[in-house]
Structures are given as structure tokens and as C-alpha cells.
Kinemage of the C-alpha trace (Angstrom):
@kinemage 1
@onewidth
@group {chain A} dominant
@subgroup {mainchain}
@vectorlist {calphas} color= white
{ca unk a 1} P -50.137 13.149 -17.237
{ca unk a 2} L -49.552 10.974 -14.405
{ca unk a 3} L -49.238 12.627 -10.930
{ca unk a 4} L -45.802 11.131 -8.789
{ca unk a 5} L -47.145 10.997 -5.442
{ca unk a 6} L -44.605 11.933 -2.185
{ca unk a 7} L -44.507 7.569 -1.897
{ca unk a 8} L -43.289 7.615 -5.957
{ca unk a 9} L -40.734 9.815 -4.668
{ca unk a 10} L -39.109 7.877 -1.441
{ca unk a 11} L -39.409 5.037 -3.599
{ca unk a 12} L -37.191 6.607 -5.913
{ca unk a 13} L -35.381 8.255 -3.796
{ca unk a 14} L -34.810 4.838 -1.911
{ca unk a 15} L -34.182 3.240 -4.993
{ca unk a 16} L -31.390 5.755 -6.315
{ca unk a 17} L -29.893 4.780 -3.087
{ca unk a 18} L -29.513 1.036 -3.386
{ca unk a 19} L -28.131 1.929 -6.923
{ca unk a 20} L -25.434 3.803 -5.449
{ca unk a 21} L -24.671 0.982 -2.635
{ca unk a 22} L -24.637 -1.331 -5.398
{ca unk a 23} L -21.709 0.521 -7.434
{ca unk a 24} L -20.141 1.313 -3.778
{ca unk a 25} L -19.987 -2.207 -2.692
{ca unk a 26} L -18.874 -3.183 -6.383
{ca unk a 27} L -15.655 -0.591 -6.420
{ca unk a 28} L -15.024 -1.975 -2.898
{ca unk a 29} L -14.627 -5.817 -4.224
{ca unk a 30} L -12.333 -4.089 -6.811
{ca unk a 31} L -10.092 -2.254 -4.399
{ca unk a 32} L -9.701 -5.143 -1.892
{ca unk a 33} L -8.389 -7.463 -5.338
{ca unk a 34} L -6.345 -4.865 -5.832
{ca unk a 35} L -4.904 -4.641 -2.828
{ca unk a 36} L -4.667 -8.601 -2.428
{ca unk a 37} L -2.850 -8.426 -5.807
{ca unk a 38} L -0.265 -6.030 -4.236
{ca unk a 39} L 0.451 -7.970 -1.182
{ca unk a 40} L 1.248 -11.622 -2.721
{ca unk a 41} L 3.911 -9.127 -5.242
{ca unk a 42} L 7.506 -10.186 -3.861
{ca unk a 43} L 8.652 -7.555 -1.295
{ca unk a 44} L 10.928 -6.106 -2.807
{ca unk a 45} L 8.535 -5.034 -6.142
{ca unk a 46} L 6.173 -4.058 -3.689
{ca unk a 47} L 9.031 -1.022 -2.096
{ca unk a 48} L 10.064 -0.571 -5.895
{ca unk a 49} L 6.377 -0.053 -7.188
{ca unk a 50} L 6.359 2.761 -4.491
{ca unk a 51} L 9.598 3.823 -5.101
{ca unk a 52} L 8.649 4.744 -8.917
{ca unk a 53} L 5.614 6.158 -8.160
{ca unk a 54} L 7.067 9.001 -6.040
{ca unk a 55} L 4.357 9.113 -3.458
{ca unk a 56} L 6.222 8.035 -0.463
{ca unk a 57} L 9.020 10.104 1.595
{ca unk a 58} L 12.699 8.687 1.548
{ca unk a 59} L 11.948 8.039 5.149
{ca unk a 60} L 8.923 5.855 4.432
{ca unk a 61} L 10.738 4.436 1.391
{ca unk a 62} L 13.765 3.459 3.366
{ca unk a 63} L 11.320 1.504 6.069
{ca unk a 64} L 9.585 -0.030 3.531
{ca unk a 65} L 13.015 -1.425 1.959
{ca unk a 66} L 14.370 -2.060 5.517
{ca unk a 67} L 10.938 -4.346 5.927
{ca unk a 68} L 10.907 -5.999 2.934
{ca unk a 69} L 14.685 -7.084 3.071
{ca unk a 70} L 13.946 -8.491 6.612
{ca unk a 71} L 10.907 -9.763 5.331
{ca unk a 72} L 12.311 -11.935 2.559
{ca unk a 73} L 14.964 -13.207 5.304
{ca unk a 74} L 12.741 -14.117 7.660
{ca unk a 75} L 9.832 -14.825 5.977
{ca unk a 76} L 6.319 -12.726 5.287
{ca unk a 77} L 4.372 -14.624 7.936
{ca unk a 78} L 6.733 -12.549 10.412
{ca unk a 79} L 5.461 -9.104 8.932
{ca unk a 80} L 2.588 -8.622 10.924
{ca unk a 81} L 4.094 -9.266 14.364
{ca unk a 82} L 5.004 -6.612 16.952
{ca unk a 83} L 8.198 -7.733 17.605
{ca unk a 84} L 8.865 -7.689 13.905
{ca unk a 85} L 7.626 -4.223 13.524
{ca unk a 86} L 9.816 -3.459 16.074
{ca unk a 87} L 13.052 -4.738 14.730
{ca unk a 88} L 12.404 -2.819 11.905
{ca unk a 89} L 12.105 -0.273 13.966
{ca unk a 90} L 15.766 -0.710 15.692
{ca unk a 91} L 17.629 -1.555 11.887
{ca unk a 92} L 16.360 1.384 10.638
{ca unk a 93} L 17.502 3.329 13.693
{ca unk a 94} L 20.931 1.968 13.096
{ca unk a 95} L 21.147 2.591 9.382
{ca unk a 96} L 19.959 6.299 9.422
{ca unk a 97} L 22.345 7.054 12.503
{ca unk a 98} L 25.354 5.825 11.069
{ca unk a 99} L 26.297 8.351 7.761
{ca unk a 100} L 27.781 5.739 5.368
{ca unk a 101} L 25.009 3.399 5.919
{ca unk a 102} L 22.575 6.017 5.467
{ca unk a 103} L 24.424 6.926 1.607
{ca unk a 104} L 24.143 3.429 1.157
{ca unk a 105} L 20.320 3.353 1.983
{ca unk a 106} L 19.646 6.380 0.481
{ca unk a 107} L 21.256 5.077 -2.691
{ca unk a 108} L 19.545 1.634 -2.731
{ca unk a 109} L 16.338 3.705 -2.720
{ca unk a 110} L 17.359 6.084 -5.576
{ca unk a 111} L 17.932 2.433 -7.587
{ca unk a 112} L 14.710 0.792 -6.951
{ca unk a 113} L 13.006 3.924 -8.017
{ca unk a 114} L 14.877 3.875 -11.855
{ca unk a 115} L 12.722 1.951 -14.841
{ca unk a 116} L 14.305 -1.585 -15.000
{ca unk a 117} L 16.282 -2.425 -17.172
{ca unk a 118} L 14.811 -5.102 -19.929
């Protein structure tokens, strides 16, 4: 019978660790694909992927629809800018405050979120 000596068991223990870094830094790679995958998706699929998946408010939904309209106006390089953030800001403002542009907004957002039609 062989004896595991306290050093047999940090260099297990150490091991076991670098195992799990391994599969942590592995799922990472995966998620950040994933994620790059997502963001070079037209804007629009991007708001109707989270549409359909029902795990965004109406308020988020109709931000992220205000943002990717704008976006595909004026381009995606704009997206990341303050200014742009806050235009989005101000449009979304003006659509929720006004009642039939806030049915209309309301009801683009109920459409993105039905299967497409083949």
C-alpha cells in the first residue's frame, strides 16, 4: 500500500485546480465567440432574438429596437458613443410620451417577438 504524503496531496490538490482553470478558461473562449457571433447579427435580429426569447422587459425591448433602428441609419460604429447613447435616450423619451407612438412601439415589439414566417 503506498502511503500519499501531505506533498501528494497539495500536488493534487494543486493539480485539480489547474484542471478546473483549464475548463474555466475553455467555457470562457466559448462564451466570448458566442457573444462575437451575436454582435456582427444585423440589429434588428439581434432585438428580435431577444424579443422571442422573453427575457427582456417591453421597456428594455423597446430601447433595444429604438437602438438598433438608429443604429442601422446611422451606422454600428456610432453605437458605442455617448452622444449616441444619448439620442437614444431622447427618441425613446419621445415615443413612450406620446400615446399613439407608444401603440405603435409597443406593437412593433409584439411583431418581432412572433416566429417568422418561412
Amino acid at each position: 500500500m503506498t502511503r500519499i504524503s501531505n506533498v501528494d496531496q497539495i500536488l493534487l490538490l494543486i493539480q485539480a485546480h489547474l484542471d478546473r482553470l483549464e475548463k474555466s478558461k475553455k467555457s470562457s473562449r466559448t462564451d466570448r465567440s458566442r457573444r462575437a457571433a451575436f454582435a456582427a447579427r444585423p440589429p434588428l435580429e439581434r432585438v428580435r432574438e431577444l424579443a422571442a426569447a422573453d427575457s427582456a422587459s417591453q421597456s428594455e425591448l423597446a430601447r433595444a429596437l429604438i437602438a438598433a433602428l438608429l443604429a442601422q441609419e446611422f451606422g454600428n460604429e456610432l453605437a458605442n458613443d455617448i452622444r449616441f447613447q444619448d439620442l437614444i435616450d431622447r427618441v425613446n423619451d419621445a415615443l413612450t410620451a406620446d400615446e399613439h407612438a407608444s401603440a405603435l412601439l409597443a406593437s412593433a415589439i409584439g411583431q418581432l417577438a412572433e416566429p417568422a414566417e418561412r
